[in-house]
Structures are given as structure tokens and as C-alpha cells.
SETI-144831 format. One record per residue (C-alpha): y negated, x negated, z negated; residue in three letters. Coordinates in nm, 4 decimals. Layout:
       py       px       pz residuo
        Y        X        Z     ALA
...
END
This chain:
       py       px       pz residuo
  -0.7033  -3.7387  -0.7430     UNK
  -0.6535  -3.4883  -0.4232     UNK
  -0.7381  -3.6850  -0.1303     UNK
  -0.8543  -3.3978   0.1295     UNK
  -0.7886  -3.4475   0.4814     UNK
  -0.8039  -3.1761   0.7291     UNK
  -0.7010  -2.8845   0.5183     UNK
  -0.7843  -2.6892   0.1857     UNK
  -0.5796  -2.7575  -0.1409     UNK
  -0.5460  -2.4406  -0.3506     UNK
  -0.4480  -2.4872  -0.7118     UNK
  -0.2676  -2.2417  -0.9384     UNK
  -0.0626  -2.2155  -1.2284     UNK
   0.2650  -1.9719  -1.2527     UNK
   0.1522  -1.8152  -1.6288     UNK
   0.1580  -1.4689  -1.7009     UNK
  -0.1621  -1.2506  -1.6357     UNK
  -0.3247  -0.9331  -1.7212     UNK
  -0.6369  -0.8817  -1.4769     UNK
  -0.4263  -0.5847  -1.3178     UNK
  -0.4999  -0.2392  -1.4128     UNK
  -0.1826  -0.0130  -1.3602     UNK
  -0.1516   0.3643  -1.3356     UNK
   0.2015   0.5118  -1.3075     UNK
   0.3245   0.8247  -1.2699     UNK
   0.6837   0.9568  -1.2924     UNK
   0.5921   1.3403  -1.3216     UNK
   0.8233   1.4112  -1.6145     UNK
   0.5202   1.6237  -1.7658     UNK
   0.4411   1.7968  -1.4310     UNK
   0.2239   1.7642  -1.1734     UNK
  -0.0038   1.5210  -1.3140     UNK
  -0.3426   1.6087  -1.1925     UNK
  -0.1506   1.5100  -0.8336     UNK
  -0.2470   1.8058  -0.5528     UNK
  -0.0713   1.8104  -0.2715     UNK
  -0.1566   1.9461   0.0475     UNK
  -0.1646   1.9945   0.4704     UNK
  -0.3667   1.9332   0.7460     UNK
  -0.2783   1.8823   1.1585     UNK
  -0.1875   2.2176   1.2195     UNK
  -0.3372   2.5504   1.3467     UNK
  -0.5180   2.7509   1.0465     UNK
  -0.3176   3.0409   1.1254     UNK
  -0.0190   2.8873   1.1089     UNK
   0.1058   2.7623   0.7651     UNK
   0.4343   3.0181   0.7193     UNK
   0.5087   2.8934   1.0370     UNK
   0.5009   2.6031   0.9643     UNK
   0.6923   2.6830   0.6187     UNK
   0.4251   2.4780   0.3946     UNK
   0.5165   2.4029   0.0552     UNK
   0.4015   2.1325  -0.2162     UNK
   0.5970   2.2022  -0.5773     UNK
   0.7123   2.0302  -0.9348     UNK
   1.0776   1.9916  -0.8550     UNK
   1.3507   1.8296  -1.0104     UNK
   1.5722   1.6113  -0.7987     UNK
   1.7824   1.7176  -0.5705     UNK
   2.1347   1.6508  -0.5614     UNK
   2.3328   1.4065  -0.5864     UNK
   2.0095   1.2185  -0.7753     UNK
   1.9718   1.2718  -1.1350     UNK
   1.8387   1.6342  -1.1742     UNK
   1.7270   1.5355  -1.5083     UNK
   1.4136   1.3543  -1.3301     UNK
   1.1222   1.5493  -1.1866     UNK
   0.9780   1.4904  -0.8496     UNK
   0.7008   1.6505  -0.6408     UNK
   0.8359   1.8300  -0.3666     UNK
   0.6130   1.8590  -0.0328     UNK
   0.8115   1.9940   0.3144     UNK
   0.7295   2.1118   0.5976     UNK
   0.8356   2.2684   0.9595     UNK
   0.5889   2.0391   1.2249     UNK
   0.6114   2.2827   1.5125     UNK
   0.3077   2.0427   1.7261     UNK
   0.2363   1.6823   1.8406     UNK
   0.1735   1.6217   1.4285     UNK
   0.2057   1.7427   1.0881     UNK
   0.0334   1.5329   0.8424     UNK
   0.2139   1.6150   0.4654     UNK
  -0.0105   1.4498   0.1612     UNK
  -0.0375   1.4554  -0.1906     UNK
  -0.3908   1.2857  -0.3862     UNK
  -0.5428   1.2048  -0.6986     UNK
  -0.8944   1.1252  -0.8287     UNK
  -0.8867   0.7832  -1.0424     UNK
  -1.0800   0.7585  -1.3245     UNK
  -1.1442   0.4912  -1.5614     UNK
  -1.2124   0.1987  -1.3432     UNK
  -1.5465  -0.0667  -1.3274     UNK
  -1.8214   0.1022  -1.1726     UNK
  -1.9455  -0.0256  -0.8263     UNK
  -1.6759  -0.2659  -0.8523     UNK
  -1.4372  -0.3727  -0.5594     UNK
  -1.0469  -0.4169  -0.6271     UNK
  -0.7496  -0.4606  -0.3990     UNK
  -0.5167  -0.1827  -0.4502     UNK
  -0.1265  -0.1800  -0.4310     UNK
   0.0546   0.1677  -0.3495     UNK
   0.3948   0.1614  -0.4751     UNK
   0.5755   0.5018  -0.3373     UNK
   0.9343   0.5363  -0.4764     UNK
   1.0597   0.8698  -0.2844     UNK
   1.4301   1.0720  -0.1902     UNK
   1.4123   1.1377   0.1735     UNK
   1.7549   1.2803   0.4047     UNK
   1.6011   1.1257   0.7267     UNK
   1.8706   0.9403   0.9119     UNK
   1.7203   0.6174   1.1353     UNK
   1.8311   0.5554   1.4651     UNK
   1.8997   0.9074   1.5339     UNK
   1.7975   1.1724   1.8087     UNK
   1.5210   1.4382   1.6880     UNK
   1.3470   1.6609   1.8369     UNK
   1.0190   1.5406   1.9818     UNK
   1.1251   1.2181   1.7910     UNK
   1.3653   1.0292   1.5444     UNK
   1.3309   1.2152   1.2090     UNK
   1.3075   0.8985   0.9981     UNK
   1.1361   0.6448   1.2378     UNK
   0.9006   0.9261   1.3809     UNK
   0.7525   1.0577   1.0323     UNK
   0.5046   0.7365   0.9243     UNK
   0.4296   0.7110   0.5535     UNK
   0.0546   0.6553   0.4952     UNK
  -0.1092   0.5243   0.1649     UNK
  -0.4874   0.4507   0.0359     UNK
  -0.7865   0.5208  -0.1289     UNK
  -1.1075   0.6993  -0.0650     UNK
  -1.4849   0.7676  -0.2427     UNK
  -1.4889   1.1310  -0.0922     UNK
  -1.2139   1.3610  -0.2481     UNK
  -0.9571   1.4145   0.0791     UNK
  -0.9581   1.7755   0.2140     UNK
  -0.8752   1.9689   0.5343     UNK
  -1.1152   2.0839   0.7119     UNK
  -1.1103   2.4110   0.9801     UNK
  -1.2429   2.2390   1.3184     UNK
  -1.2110   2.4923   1.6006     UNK
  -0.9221   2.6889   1.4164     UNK
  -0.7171   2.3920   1.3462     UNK
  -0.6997   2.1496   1.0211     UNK
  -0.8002   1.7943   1.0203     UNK
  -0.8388   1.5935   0.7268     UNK
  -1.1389   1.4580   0.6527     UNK
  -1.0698   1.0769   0.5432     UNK
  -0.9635   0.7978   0.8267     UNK
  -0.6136   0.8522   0.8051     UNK
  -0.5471   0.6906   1.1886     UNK
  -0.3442   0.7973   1.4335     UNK
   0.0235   0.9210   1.4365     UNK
   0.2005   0.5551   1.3676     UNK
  -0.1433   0.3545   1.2737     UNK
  -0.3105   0.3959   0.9769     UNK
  -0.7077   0.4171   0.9860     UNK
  -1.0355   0.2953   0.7514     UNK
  -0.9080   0.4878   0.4505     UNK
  -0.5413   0.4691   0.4780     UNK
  -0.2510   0.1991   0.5901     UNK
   0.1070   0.2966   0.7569     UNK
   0.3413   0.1649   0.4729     UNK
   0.6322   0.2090   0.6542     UNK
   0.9083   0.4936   0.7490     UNK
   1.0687   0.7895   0.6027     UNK
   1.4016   0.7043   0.7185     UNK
   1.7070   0.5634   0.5120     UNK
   1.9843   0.4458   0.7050     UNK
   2.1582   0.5470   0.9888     UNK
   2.4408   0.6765   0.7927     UNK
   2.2401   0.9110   0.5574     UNK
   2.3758   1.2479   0.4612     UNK
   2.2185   1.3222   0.1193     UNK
   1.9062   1.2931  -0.0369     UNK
   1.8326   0.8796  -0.1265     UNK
   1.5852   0.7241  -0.2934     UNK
   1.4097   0.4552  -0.1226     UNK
   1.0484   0.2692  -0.1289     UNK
   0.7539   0.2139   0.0481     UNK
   0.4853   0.0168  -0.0408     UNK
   0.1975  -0.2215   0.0871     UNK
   0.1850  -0.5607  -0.1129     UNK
   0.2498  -0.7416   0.2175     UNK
  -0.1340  -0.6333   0.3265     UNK
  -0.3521  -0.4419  -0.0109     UNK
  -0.5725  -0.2108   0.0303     UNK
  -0.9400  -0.2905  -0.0538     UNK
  -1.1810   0.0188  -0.2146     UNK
  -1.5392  -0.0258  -0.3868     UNK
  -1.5333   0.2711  -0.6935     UNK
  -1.8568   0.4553  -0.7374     UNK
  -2.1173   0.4578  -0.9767     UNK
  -1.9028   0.6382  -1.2269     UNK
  -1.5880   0.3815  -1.1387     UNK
  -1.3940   0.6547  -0.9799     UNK
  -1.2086   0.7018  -0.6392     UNK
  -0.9421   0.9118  -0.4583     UNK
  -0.6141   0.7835  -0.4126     UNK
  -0.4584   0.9672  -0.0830     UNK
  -0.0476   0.9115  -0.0093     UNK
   0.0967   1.1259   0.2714     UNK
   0.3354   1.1456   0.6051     UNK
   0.2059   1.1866   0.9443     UNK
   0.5249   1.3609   1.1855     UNK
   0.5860   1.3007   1.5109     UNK
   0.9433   1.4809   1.4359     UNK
   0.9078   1.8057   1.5408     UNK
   1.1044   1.9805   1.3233     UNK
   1.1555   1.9931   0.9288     UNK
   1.0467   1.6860   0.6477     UNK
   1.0897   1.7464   0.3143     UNK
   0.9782   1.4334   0.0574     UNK
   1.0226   1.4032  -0.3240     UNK
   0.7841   1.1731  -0.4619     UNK
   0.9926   1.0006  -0.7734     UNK
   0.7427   0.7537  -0.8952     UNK
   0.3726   0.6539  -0.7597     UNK
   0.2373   0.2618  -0.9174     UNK
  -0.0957   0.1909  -0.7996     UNK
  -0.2169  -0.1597  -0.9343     UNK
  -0.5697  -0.2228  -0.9077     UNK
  -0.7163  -0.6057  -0.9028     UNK
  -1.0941  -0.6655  -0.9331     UNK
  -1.1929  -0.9049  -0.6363     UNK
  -1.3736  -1.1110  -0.8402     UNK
  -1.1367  -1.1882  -1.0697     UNK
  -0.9074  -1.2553  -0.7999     UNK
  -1.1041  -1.5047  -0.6428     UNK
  -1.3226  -1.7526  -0.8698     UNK
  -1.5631  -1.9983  -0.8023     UNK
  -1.6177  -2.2233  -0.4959     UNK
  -1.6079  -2.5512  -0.5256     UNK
  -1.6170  -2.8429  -0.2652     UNK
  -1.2689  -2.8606  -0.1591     UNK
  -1.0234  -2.6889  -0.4063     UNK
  -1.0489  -2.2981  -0.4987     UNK
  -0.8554  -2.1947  -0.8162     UNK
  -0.7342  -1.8600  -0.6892     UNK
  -0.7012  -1.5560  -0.9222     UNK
  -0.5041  -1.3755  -1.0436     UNK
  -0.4860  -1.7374  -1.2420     UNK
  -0.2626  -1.7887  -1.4731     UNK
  -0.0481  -1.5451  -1.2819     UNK
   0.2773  -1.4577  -1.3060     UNK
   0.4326  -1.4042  -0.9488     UNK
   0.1943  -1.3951  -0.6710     UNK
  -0.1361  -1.4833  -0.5608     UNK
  -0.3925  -1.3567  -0.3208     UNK
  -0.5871  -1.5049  -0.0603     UNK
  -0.9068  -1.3522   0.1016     UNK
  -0.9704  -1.5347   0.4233     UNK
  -1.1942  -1.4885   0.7289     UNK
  -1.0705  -1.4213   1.0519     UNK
  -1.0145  -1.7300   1.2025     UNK
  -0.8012  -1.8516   0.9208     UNK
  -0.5563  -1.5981   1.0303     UNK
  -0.2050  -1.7505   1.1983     UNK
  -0.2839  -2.0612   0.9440     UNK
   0.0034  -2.2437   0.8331     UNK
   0.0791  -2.3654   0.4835     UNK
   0.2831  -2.5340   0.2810     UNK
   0.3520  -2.4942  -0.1414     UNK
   0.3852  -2.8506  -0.3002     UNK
   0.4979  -2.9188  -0.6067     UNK
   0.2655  -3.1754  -0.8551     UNK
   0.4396  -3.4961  -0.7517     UNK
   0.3310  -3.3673  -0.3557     UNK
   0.6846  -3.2723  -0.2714     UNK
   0.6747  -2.9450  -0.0219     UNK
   0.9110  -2.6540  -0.1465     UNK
   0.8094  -2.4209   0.0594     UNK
   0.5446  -2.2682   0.4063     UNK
   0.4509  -2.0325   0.5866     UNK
   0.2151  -1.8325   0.7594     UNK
  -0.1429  -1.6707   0.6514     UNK
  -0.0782  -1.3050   0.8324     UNK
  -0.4012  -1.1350   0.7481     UNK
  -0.7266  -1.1633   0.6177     UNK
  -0.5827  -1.0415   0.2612     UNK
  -0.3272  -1.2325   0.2028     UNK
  -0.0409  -1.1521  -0.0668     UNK
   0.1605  -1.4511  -0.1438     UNK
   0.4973  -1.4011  -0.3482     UNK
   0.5417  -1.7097  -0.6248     UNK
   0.8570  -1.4853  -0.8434     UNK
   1.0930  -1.7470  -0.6762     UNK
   0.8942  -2.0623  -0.8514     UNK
   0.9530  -2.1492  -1.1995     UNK
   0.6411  -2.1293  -1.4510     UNK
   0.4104  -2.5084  -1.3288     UNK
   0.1334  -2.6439  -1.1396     UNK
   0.1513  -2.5937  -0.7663     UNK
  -0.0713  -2.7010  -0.4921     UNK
  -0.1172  -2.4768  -0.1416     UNK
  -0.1705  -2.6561   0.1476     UNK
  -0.3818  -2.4574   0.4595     UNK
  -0.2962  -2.6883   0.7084     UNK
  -0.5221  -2.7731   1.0660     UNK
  -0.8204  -2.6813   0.9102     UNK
  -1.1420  -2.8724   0.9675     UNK
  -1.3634  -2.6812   0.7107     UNK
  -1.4357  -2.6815   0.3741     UNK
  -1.2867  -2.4404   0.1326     UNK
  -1.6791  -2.1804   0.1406     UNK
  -1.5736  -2.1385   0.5370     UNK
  -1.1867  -2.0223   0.4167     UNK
  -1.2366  -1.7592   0.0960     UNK
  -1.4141  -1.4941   0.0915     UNK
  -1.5631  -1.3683  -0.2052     UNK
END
């Protein structure tokens, strides 16, 4: 028997599971159904601004046997905001999952460099997320805005999360693939009545000068909420995806944030701990061979309703 003290035991087993839904996309038969577009510049300005979203193959010195999507752009202002989109279909109506945005991309943007108006690969913030309402531009006062919560320059807003950087090292020269993602912190989105939503990727530049992006490969894994998290019961929570087969995800409220934690194994010997980060919480397992393990919330005085949210 688990003796509880002051913390939460979690219990899961390491097993393979199949309560993801993925959608992948390597655009070796075009654009598919992906539109790409602008917005953060003046309406009168987009051959200024040398706009252009395309079906491209890769540039040299990748394999120009694989196709890409091709978006670039000249940011002559404080912010040129670059994205490409694509209305899901085929998911559980009304129903909520936790999304992850896997963005493989070739990008030439050197880090640690001098740019104009900023760094070109630290300065040009790659967004990622999902929205009910199809993203557009919209002409406010002569100038485009988009129309989804996208945040500010570096921070991402209600409808989309910074994922990272365009940049690739400070020695880059040629085109590179590299890849942004967000399984550190997913992305929650409730589909409509018709289990459909928008899925929005893009980069917002505070480089003031020329970004060009080929998208490679897009994954976006959706996980419904309630089968990631199953029933309460006094004490220990069986977390889900359960079996899994290399990570499990916690839903916690605020104050549980900054928690520690500690993995044992089933004879109570620790192997591992950390720290809960955020309120979704995406805990890696790959390292832990296939078993029963037991997570530990330590300095917790509650029971396991006032931890997980459902």
C-alpha cells in the first residue's frame, strides 16, 4: 500500500499508446490545403515589402528532391509578421485536446550577429497555434493586422505561443534545417461543433531587413484532455496518456506551479526530479525502460482534486 504523506503519488505505466491523433505534412504533393500569407505592414506596401508565399523545392545544399513551402519577405517597419495556416478537419466535436506543433524548417539566419534594427535569427520569433476563427489580415486604418491573438513581437498571445527562434548558429552560411516546436508547454484548443479548427504557424520580425523560411515538415499531434487525464480518486491519479509510451502530461492549477518532484521506481527508489514549470505540464519518460513508476509532487498539503485539473 502507498502511504500518503504530504504529497500526491501519480501512477503510470511506460506501454505504448494510441490516444494521439497525428496529421503530418511533408508537401511532396504540393501545397496541401496550407495558405500562406502577411499581415503587419502598410496595405500599400506589399512589393515593397517583396511578399511571396510558394511550393518550392529545397534550396541548396539540402536535398532538392524534397519540396518545401517557401514564404519571404523584406520587413521595412517595427514588424513583419510571415504565416502560413490550415483548417483541421476530422477531429471530436466540442471536444478539448492539447496540441503539439512540430515545425521542421531551412532558415540562413546566423545567431549572435548584427542586423539591422535587430539580430536576423534571434530578432525573427517563430509563433505556433490554433484558432476557431479562420486567421486573416485585416485593413485597420491602411495597415494589416491579423485578426487572431498572435502577441506581441517576442511573446506569443491567446491563440498562438513563441516556439522559439529562426536562427541556426553563429557560423551559418547556407540554408539548414532546424526545428521548433512546443512540447515543453502544449497548446490547448476546444474544436467546434463540426470538430474543426485553424491551425496558424508564422514569424513575427523585428529584423528589419529580408527572412525567407522553407517549411520542410509540419506534425501537429492532437490529445483529447479527457483521455489525458482520468478519474479522480482520493490520493493517486492515473494520468493519461496511460499506457504511454514516452511522456506524460500533467494539468495543474496555479499554485502547483514551481512544485518539485521526484520519479520512483516500484521498490520506492528515486531515479529521477524535477520541477512542475507550468500549468500544462509535459513530462519526458523516453529515457525509462517499459515498468511501473510512481511521481512524487512533493510539499503539497492537498489532495490529488486540488492538483489536476480536468
Amino acid at each position: 500500500m502507498i502511504k500518503l504523506f504530504n504529497s500526491v503519488f501519480l501512477i503510470f505505466a511506460l506501454v505504448f499508446s494510441t490516444n494521439a491523433q497525428t496529421f503530418s505534412y511533408d508537401f511532396s504533393n504540393g501545397y496541401e490545403n496550407w495558405i500562406g500569407d502577411f499581415a503587419d505592414y502598410p496595405i500599400t506596401d506589399s512589393v515593397f515589402y517583396e511578399l511571396e508565399f510558394t511550393h518550392s523545392k529545397l534550396p541548396l545544399p539540402l536535398d532538392t528532391n524534397l519540396y518545401s513551402l517557401m514564404i519571404t519577405g523584406n520587413n521595412h517597419s517595427d514588424d513583419l509578421f510571415m504565416f502560413i495556416k490550415r483548417k483541421i478537419t476530422g477531429l471530436i466535436p466540442n471536444t478539448t485536446y492539447m496540441l503539439q506543433i512540430d515545425v521542421e524548417f531551412a532558415s540562413i539566419a546566423p545567431t549572435n550577429a548584427i542586423g539591422v534594427g535587430g539580430p536576423p535569427g534571434e530578432a525573427v520569433t517563430m509563433k505556433a497555434g490554433a484558432s476557431l476563427v479562420e486567421p486573416k489580415k485585416i485593413d485597420s486604418n491602411g495597415y494589416y493586422f491579423i485578426n487572431i491573438d498572435k502577441g506581441n513581437q517576442v511573446m506569443g498571445g491567446a491563440d498562438m505561443q513563441s516556439i522559439g527562434h529562426v536562427g541556426v548558429s553563429d557560423t551559418t552560411t547556407v540554408f539548414t534545417l532546424i526545428n521548433r516546436n512546443n512540447s515543453g508547454k502544449l497548446f490547448s484548443i476546444t474544436t467546434n461543433a463540426d470538430g474543426e479548427l485553424w491551425v496558424c504557424i508564422g514569424t513575427d520580425s523585428g529584423f528589419e531587413a529580408t527572412t525567407t523560411i522553407f517549411y520542410n515538415e509540419i506534425n501537429l499531434i492532437f490529445t483529447k484532455v479527457n483521455s489525458i487525464y482520468d478519474s479522480i480518486k482520493t490520493g493517486v491519479v492515473t494520468i493519461i496518456p496511460n499506457p504511454t509510451s514516452d511522456f506524460v502530461i500533467i494539468k495543474s492549477k496555479p499554485e502547483m506551479i514551481n512544485k518539485k518532484y521526484g520519479i520512483f521506481d516500484e521498490n520506492g527508489k528515486q531515479i529521477s526530479s524535477g520541477q512542475i514549470s507550468s500549468a500544462v505540464f509535459k513530462l519526458d519518460l523516453s529515457s525509462l525502460s517499459p515498468g511501473l513508476y510512481i511521481l512524487k509532487i512533493q510539499d503539497c498539503n492537498c489532495g490529488a482534486s486540488k492538483i489536476i485539473k480536468i
